[in-house]
C-alpha positions in Angstrom: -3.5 23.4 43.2 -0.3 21.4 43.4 1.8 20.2 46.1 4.3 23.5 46.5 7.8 22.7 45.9 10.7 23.9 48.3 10.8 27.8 48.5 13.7 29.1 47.3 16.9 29.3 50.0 16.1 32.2 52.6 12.6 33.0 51.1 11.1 32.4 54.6 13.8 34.1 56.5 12.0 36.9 58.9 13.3 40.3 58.4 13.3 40.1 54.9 11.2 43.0 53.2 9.1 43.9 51.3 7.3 41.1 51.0 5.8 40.5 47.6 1.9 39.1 47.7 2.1 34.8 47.8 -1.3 34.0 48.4 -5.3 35.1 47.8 -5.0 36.7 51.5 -2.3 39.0 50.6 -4.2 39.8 46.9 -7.3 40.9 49.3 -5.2 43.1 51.9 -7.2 41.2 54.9 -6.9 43.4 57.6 -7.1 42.1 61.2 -8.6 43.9 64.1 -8.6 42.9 67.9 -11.4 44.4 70.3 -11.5 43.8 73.7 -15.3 43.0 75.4 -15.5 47.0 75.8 -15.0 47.3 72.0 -11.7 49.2 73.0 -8.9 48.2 70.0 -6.1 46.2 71.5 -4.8 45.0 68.3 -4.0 46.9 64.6 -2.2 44.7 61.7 0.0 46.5 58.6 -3.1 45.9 56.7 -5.2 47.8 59.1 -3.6 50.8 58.7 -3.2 50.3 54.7 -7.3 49.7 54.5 -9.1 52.6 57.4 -5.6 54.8 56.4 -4.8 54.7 61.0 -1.4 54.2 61.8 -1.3 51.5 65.1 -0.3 53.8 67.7 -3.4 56.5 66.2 -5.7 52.9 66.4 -4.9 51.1 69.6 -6.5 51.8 72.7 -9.3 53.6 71.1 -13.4 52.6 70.4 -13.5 51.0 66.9 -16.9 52.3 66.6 -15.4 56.1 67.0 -12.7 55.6 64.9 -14.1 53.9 61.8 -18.0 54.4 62.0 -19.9 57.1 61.0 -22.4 58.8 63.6 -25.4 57.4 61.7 -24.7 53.8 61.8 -23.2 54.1 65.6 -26.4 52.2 67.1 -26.6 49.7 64.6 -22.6 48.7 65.0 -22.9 48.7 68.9 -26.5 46.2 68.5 -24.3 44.3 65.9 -20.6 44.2 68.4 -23.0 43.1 71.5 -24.7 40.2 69.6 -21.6 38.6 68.9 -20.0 39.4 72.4 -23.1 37.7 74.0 -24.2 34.9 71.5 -20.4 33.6 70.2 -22.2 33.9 66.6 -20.3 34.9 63.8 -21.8 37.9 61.7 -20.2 38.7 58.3 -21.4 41.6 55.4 -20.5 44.5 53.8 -20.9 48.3 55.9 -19.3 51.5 54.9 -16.4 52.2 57.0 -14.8 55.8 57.6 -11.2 56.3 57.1 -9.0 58.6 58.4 -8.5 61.1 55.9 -12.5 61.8 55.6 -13.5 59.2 52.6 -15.8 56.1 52.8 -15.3 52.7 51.8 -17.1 49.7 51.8 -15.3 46.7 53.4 -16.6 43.0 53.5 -16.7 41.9 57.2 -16.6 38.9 59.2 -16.1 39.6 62.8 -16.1 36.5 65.6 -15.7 36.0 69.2 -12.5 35.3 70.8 -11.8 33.3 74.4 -8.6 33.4 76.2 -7.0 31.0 78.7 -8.5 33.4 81.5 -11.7 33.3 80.3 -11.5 36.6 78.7 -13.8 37.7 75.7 -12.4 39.6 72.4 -13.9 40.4 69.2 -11.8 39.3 65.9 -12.9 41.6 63.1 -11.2 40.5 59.3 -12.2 42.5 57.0 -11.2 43.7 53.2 -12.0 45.7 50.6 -15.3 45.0 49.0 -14.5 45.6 45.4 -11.3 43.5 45.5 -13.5 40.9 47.0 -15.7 41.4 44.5 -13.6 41.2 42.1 -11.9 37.8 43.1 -15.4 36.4 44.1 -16.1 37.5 39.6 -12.9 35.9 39.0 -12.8 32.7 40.9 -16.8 31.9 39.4 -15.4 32.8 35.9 -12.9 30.3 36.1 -15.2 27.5 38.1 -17.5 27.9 35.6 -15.7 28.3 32.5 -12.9 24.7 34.0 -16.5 22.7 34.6 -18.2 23.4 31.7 -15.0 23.3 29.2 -15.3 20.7 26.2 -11.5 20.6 26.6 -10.1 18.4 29.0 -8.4 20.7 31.7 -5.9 19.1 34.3 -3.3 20.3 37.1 -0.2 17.9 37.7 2.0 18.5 40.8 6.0 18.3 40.4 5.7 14.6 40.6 3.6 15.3 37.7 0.4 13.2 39.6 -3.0 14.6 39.5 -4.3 17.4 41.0 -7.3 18.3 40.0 -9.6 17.4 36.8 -12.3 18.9 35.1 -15.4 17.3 33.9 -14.5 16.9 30.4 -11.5 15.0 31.1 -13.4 12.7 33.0 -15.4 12.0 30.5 -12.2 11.5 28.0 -10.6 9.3 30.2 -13.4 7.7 31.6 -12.7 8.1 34.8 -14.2 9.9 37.6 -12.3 12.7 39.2 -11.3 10.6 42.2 -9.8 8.1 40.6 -7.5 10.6 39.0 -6.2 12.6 42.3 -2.7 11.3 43.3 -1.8 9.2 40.6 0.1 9.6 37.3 -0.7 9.8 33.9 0.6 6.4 32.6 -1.8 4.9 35.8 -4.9 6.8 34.7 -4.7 5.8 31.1 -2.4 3.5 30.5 -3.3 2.8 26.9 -2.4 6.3 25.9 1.6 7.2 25.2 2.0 7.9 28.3 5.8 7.9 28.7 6.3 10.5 25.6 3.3 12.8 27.3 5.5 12.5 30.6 8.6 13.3 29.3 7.4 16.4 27.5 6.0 17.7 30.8 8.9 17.2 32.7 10.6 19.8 29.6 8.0 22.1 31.2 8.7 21.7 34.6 12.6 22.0 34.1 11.9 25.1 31.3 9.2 26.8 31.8 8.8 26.8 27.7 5.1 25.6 26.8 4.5 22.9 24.8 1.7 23.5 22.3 -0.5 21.1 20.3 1.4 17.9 21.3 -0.1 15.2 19.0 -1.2 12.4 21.6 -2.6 8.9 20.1 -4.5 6.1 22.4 -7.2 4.3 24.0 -9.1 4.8 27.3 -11.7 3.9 29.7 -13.9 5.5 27.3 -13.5 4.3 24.2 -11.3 0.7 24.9 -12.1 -0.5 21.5 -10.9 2.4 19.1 -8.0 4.8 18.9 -8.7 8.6 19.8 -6.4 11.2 19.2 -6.2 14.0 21.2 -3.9 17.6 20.9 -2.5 18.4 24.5 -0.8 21.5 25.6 1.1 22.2 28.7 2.2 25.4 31.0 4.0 25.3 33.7 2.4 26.8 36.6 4.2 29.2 39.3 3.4 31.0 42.6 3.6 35.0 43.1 7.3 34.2 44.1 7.9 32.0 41.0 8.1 28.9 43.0 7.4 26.3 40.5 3.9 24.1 41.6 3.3 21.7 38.8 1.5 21.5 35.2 -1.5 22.8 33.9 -2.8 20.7 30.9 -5.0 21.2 28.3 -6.8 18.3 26.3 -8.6 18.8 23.0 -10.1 15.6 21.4 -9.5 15.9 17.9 -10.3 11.9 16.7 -12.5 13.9 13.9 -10.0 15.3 12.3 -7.3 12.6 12.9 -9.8 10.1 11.8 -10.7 12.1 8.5 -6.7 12.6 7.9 -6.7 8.5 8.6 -9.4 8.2 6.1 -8.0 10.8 3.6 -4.4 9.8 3.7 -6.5 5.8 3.1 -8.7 7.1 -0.1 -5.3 8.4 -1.6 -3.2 5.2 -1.2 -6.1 3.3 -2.5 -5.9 6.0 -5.4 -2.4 5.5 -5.9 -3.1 1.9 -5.7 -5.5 1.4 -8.3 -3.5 3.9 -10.3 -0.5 1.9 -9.9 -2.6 -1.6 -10.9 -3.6 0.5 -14.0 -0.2 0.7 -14.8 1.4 -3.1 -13.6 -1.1 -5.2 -14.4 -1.3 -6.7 -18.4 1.9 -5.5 -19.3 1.8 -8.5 -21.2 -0.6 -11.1 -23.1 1.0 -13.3 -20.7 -1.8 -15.4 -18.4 0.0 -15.8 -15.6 2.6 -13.4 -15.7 -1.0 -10.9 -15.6 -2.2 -13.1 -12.7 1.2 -12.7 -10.7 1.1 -8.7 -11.3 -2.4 -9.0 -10.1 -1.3 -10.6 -6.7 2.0 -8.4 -6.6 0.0 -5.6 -6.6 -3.0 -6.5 -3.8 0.2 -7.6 -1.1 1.3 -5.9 1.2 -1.1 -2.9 0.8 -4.6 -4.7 0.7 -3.5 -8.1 2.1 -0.9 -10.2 3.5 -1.6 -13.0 1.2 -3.2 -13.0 -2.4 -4.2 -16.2 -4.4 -5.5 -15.8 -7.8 -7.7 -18.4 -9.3 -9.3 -19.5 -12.4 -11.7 -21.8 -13.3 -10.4 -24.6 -15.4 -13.6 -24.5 -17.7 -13.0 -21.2 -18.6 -9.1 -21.4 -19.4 -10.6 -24.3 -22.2 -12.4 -22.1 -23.8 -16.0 -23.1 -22.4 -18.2 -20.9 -20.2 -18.8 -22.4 -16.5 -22.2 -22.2 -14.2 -22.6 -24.1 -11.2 -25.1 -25.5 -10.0 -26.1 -25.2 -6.1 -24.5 -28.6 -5.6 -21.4 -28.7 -7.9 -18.0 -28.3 -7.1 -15.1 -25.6 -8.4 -12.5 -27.3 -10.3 -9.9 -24.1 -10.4 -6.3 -23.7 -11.4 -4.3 -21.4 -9.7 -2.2 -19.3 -11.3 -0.4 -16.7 -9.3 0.1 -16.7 -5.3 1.9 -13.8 -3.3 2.1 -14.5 0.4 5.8 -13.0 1.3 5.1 -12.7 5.5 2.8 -15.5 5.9 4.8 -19.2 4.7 2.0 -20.8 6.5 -0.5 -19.4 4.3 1.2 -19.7 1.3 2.2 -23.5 1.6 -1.5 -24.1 2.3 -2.8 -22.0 -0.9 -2.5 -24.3 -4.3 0.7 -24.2 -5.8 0.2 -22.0 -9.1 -0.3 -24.7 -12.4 -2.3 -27.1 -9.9 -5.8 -27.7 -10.7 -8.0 -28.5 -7.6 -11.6 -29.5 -6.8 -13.9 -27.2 -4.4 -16.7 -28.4 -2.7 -20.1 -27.1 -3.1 -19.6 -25.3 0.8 -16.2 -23.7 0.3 -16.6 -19.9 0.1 -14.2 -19.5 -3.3 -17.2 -21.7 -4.9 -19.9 -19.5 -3.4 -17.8 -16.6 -4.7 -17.2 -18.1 -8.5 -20.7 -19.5 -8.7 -22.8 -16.2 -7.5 -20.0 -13.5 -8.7 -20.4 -11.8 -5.6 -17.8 -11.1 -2.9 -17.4 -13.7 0.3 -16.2 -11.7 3.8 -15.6 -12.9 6.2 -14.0 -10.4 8.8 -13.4 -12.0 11.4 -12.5 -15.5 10.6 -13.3 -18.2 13.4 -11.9 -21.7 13.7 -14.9 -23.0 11.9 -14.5 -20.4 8.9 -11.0 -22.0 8.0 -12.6 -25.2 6.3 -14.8 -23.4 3.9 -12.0 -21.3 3.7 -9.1 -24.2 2.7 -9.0 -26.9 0.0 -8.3 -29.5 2.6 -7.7 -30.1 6.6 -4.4 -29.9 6.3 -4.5 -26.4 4.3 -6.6 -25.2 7.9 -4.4 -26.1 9.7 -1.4 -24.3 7.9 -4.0 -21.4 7.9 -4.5 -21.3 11.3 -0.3 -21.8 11.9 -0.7 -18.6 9.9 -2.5 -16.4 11.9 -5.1 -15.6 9.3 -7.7 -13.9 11.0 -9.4 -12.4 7.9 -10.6 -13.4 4.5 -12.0 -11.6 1.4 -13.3 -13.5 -2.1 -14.2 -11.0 -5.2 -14.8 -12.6 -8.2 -13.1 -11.9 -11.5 -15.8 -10.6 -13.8 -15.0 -10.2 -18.2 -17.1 -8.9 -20.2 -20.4 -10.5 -18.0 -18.4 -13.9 -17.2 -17.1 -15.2 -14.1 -13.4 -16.5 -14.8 -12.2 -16.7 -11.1 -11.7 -15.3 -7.7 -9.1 -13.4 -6.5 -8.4 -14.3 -2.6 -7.6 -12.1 -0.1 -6.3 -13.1 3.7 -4.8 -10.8 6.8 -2.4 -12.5 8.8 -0.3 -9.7 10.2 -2.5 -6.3 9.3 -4.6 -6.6 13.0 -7.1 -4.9 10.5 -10.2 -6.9 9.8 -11.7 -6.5 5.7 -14.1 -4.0 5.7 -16.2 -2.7 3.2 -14.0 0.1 1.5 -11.8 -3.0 1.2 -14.5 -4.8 -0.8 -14.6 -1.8 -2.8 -11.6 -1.7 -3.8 -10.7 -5.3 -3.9 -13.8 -5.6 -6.5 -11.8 -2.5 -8.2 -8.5 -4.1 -8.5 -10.5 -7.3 -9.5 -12.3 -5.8 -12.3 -9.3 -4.3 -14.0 -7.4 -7.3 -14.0 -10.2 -9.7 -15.2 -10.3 -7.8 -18.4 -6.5 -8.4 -18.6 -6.5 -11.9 -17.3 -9.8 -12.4 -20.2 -7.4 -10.9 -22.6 -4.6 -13.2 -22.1 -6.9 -15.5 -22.0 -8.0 -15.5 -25.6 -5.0 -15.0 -26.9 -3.9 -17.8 -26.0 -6.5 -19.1 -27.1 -6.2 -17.8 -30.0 -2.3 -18.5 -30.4 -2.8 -21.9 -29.7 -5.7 -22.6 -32.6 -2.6 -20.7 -35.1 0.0 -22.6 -33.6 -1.8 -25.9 -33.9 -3.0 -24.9 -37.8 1.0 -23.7 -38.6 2.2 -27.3 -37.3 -0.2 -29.1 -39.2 0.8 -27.4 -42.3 4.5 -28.0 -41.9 5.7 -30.7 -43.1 7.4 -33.8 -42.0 9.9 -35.3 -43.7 12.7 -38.2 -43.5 16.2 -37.3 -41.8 17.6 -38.5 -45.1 15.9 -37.9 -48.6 17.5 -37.4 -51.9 21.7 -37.3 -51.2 20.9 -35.2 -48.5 20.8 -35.4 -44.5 18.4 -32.8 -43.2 17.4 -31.0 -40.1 15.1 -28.8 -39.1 12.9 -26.3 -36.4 10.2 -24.0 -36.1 10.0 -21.9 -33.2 6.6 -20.3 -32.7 6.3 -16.6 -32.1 5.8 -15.9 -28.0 2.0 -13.8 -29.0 -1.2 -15.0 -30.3 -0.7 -12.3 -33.2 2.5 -12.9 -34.4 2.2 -17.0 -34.8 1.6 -18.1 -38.7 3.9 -16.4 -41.1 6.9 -18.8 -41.6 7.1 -21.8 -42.8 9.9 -24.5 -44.6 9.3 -27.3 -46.8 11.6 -30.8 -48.2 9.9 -31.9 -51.6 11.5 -34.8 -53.2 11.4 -34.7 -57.3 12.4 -37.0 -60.2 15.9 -37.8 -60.7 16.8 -38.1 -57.1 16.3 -34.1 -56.5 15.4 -32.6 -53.7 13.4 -28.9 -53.4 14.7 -27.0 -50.1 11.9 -24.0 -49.6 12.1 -21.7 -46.6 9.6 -18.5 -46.8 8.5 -15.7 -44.4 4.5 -14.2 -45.1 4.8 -10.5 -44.0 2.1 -10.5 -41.3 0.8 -12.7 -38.4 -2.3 -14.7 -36.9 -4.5 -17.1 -38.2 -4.4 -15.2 -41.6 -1.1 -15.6 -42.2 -1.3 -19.0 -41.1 -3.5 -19.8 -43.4 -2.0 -17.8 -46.1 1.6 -19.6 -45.9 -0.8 -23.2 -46.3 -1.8 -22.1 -49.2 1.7 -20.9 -50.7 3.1 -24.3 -49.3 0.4 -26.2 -51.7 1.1 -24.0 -54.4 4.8 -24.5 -54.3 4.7 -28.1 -53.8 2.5 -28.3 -57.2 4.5 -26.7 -59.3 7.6 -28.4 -57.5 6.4 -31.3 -59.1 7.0 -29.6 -62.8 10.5 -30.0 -62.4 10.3 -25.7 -63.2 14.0 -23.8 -62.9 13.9 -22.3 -59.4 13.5 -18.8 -60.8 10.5 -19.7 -62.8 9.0 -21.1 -60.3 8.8 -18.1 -58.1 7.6 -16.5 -61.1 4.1 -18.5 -61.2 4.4 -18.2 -56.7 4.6 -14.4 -57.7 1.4 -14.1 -59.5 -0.6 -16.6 -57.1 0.5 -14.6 -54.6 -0.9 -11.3 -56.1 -4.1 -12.3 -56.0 -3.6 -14.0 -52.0 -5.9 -10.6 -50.2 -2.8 -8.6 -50.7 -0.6 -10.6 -48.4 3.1 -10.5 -49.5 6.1 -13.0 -49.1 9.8 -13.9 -48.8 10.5 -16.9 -50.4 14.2 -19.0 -50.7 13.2 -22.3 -53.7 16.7 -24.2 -53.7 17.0 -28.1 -55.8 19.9 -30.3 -55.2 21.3 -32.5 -57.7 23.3 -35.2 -56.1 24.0 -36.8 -59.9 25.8 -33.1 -60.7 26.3 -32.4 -57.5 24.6 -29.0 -57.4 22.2 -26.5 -56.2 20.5 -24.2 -57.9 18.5 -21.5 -55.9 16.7 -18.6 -56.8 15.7 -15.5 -53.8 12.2 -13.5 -53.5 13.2 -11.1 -51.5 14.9 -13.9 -48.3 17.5 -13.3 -46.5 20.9 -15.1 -48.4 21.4 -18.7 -47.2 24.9 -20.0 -45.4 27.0 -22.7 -47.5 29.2 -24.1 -44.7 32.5 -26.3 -46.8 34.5 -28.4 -44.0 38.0 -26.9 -43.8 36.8 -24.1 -45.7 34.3 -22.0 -43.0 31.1 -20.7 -43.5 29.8 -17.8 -46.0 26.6 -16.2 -47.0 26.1 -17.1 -50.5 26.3 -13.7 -53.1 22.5 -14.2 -54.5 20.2 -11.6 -56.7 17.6 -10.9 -53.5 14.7 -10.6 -55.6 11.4 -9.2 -54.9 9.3 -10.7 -52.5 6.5 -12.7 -53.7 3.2 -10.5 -54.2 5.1 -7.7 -55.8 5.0 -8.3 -59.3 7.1 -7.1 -62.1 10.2 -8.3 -61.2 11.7 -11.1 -62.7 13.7 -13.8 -60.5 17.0 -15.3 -61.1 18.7 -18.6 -60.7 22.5 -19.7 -59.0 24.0 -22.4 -59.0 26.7 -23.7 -56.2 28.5 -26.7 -56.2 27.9 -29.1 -53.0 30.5 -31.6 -52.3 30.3 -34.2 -49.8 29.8 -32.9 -45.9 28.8 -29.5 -47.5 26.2 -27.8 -45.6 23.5 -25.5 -47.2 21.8 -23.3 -44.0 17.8 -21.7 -44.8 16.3 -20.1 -42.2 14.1 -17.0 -41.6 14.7 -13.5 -40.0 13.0 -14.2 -36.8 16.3 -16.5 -35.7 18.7 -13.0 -36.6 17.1 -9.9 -35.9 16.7 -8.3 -33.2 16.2 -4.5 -32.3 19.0 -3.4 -30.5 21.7 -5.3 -33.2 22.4 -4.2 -36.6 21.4 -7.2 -39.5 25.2 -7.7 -40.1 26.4 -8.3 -36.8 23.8 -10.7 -36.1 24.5 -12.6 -39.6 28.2 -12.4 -38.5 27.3 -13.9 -34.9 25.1 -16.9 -37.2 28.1 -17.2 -39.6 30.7 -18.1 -36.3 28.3 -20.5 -34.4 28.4 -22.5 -38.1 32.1 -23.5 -37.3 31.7 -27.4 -36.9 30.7 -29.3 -39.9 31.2 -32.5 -38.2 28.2 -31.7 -35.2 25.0 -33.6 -35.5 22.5 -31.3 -37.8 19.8 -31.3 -35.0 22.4 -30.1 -32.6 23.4 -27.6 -35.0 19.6 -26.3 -35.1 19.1 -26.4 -31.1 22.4 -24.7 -30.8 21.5 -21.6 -33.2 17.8 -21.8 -31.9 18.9 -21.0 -28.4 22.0 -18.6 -29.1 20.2 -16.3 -31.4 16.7 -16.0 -31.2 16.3 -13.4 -28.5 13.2 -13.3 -26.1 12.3 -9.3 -27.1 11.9 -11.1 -31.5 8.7 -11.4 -31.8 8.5 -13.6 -34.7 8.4 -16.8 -35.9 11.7 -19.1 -36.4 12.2 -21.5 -39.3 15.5 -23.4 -39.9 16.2 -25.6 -42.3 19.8 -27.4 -42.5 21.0 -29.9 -45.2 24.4 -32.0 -45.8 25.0 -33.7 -48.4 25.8 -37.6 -48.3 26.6 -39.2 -51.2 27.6 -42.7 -51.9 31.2 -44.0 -54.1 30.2 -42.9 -57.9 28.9 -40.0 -57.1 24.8 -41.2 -56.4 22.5 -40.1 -54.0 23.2 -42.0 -50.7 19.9 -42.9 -48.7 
């Protein structure tokens, strides 16, 4: 047990009674029995009388052997009393003793001899009840046995909370033997275990007495040096008979299964939750890099301290890319997330950037075998198959990167990339649930990133037919001075529907067209070429505006059910005119200096396709400086505004007659064309410029 404390003021005073049992001796009633060498009784303690039922003064001075044997067993005790008297050996056993009111009990003996200063010989007989024996000698084994074959670690702390005692099994936890425990504390004995929170609790107990039950305890020992353990510890408080407080008993149950599955549980949902949440931020948009960035957003901080996420430059041009053993990886990166590690992003390539990778670099091995790279535990020698150059090492090393992790990025049975993976501040190496789940987030955002991809792709072919089939034409033509802009839709799907047109005609005339086909893509594209030819044709008929749309109308019937909105204007600088007939456009703005802007009052028409409707001509005066305004709806709607108050918002920016027309066009370009319009923009912007007698002046 543990060093006693201080007994509690006057506790060892003599006189004080009755005295309440303190110790195994008092538990047992020892009773202690003087005989001189004549077996005479010359001494009788209080347990004496309490065990053979003689008071002292009935006891002293008489033959033991007459006052507590029974006739039978006379001979036998005397043989017994003389051996020890003449050998000085000690006998001990059990012998049934008589007591004084008639009844037999067995008592557990152990009798020695005694020498005096004189020379003189005495028996000491101790003796106690042989069931109570019994019964402790039950206990005590129970409790040996049950403390040294325990699976749970069992310890005794004194008041200075140091060791005691130790069973086996907490030797074997700690990794210690038992007698390097004894006398020291627990922060000494396993000082990679939280030992100052353990300590502190027991000190609660020693001050309290309240237990403290399933304390959650999480470290390293002798052991085990390399891996965490978790262990549930319970402490008592441990008191004497008197309630003198000795120290702490401790119980110790490893439970590293069950914390370790918790670890692993409480892992396998947050990678859940993570690929769940990559489900959910990752291709938000057909946007390449904006997928790419929610891509790396998504693996840092919870898979890696920095992501890099890379494509192969072949790929993004529309070609399918194999290496060979010995060729390089020309990649461009397109996203980078390192937010801890500046080191590691400064030596990552900057996203745009293409760069060249050796045959040896592990991104190459990754990209040309579409298998994962790991490298756990990344050595000195790993960071230049890791980087693109020395210098990159040697920022990686400044960073601390200690792990690395390639997957590939795998469409539809192509290799597009790699996504790379480094640990700088996670002590964590990659392991191979990591993998997993790396290869996981990869595989879901290649599909994205393949996506965006071809829609670029495929925006750019559109975009590049829908500018070759607009038309160029010179700043001044015909009277007038025009300017104009097309402002491509920001999706693959939505490019190809508008389009604007400057025809000159006999006579000095001009055609202004500005149209809208209802739809999008390469389709649409293609279906606005051919309306452009066919409007140019009969533009060259010198037809009214209104029949012209007319013979657009039935062209466009038979155009695979495509429908348009179409504005046909001709100026006449000798009348100073222009006549304008509307399928179905939105009105154009005739802006007068000193005068303002207005939408001009024209029959709307039905858009081209429709059939059965029959189109109308107006005609408007145009005076010198005038300005006539065609555009589509792509530059004024939006969702989130009515059609008025964003014709009202065109109308006010139209309130300077005098600015350059190609400032004019960037100005409403970039005031009113809102990011969440998917569509297409044409403008088209004419002022009339005539020369003294009224001609055409240009």
């Amino acid at each position: 047990m543990g060093e006693a404390g201080p007994s509690p003021a006057g506790e060892d005073r003599p006189g004080r009674a009755p005295v309440r049992p303190s110790s195994l001796l008092d538990v047992l009633g020892v009773a202690s029995v003087m005989l001189d060498a004549k077996g005479r009784i010359v001494l009788w303690s209080p347990q004496a009388e309490d065990l053979f039922g003689y008071p002292a003064d009935e006891a002293l001075g008489r033959y033991a052997a007459r006052v507590m044997v029974h006739e039978e067993h006379l001979g036998l005790v005397r043989e017994l009393f003389a051996d020890v008297m003449a050998t000085g050996r000690q006998w001990a056993g059990a012998f049934p003793v008589r007591r004084k009111d008639g009844s037999t009990r067995l008592v557990e003996f152990r009798n020695m001899r005694l020498l005096d200063d004189r020379g003189n010989v005495y028996a000491l007989g101790l003796a106690a009840d042989l069931s109570t024996v019994r019964r402790l000698e039950q206990d005590v084994a129970l409790s040996t046995r049950m403390i040294a074959q325990s699976p749970m670690g069992l310890a005794v702390l004194d008041t200075q909370l140091r060791y005691v005692s130790v069973n086996p099994a907490l030797e074997r936890i700690n990794g210690r033997p038992a007698e390097e425990h004894i006398g020291r504390s627990v922060r000494e004995v396993v000082p990679m275990v939280e030992a100052g929170a353990l300590e502190a609790r027991a000190r609660e107990v020693l001050e309290t007495g309240e237990p403290v039950l399933d304390l959650s305890v999480v470290g390293r020992t002798a052991a085990d040096p390399r891996a965490d353990h978790a262990w549930s510890v319970s402490l008592y408080r441990l008191e004497d008979a008197h309630g003198r407080v000795l120290g702490v008993a401790a119980s110790i149950l490893d439970v590293t299964g069950p914390y370790r599955a918790a670890i692993e549980a409480e892992t396998a949902r947050r990678r859940l939750s993570l690929i769940a949440d990559a489900s959910a931020r990752i291709g938000t948009t057909l946007d390449l890099e904006r997928t790419a960035s929610e891509l790396a957003d998504v693996a840092v901080p919870e898979l890696a301290d920095m992501a890099a996420v890379d494509v192969l430059d072949a790929v993004l041009a529309g070609r399918r890319s194999s290496l060979g053993p010995t060729e390089p990886a020309v990649i461009r990166a397109l996203a980078v997330r390192a937010p801890g590690a500046p080191n590691a992003a400064q030596a990552a390539d900057p996203p745009g950037q293409v760069a060249r990778y050796g045959p040896d670099r592990l991104v190459t091995e990754c990209v040309r075998t579409g298998r994962p790279v790991l490298v756990a535990r990344v050595e000195p020698a790993d960071l230049a198959r890791i980087a693109r150059s020395p210098e990159a090492a040697e920022q990686l090393a400044r960073a601390g990167v200690h792990s690395y992790l390639a997957v590939p990025l795998i469409a539809r049975g192509e290799v597009l990339g790699a996504l790379d993976l480094a640990r700088t501040g996670n002590p964590l190496p990659f392991d191979e649930d990591d993998v997993l789940l790396a290869r996981e987030l990869a595989s879901r955002a290649a599909v994205q990133i393949d996506n965006a991809r071809w829609y670029r792709h495929a925006r750019d072919t559109a975009l590049t037919l829908q500018r070759s089939l607009l038309p160029s034409h010179p700043p001044v033509t015909g009277g007038l001075e025009v300017a104009s802009r097309y402002q491509p839709a920001g999706a693959a799907t939505e490019v190809g529907g508008d389009w604007f047109d400057v025809i000159p005609l006999g006579g000095g005339k001009t055609a202004l067209v500005v149209g809208d086909v209802m739809g999008s893509g390469i389709t649409a594209a293609a279906t606005m070429g051919r309306l452009r030819t066919a409007t140019n044709t009969l533009a060259s008929l010198d037809l009214d505006p209104a029949l012209l749309l007319t013979h657009l109308d039935r062209i466009t019937e038979g155009l695979d059910h495509f429908i348009a909105t179409c504005l046909y204007a001709v100026h006449d600088p000798a009348l100073r005119q222009i006549r304008i007939a509307n399928a179905g456009h939105l009105p154009p703005v005739l802006v007068r200096p000193g005068r303002g802007s207005e939408l001009l009052d024209l029959p709307s028409g039905a858009p081209l396709g429709v059939g059965g409707v029959a189109f109308s001509t107006a005609v408007f005066d145009l005076a010198p400086g005038d300005e006539l305004v065609l555009y589509t709806d792509g530059l004024v709607e939006t969702r989130r505004h009515s059609l008025d108050e964003r014709l009202a918002a065109l109308l006010a920016l139209l309130d300077d007659p005098a600015r350059p027309l190609d400032e004019t066009c960037d100005l409403l370009v970039r005031t009113l064309h809102h990011p969440d319009n998917h569509d297409d923009v044409a403008l088209l912007i004419a002022r009339a410029r005539y020369a003294c007698g009224g001609t055409a002046e240009g």
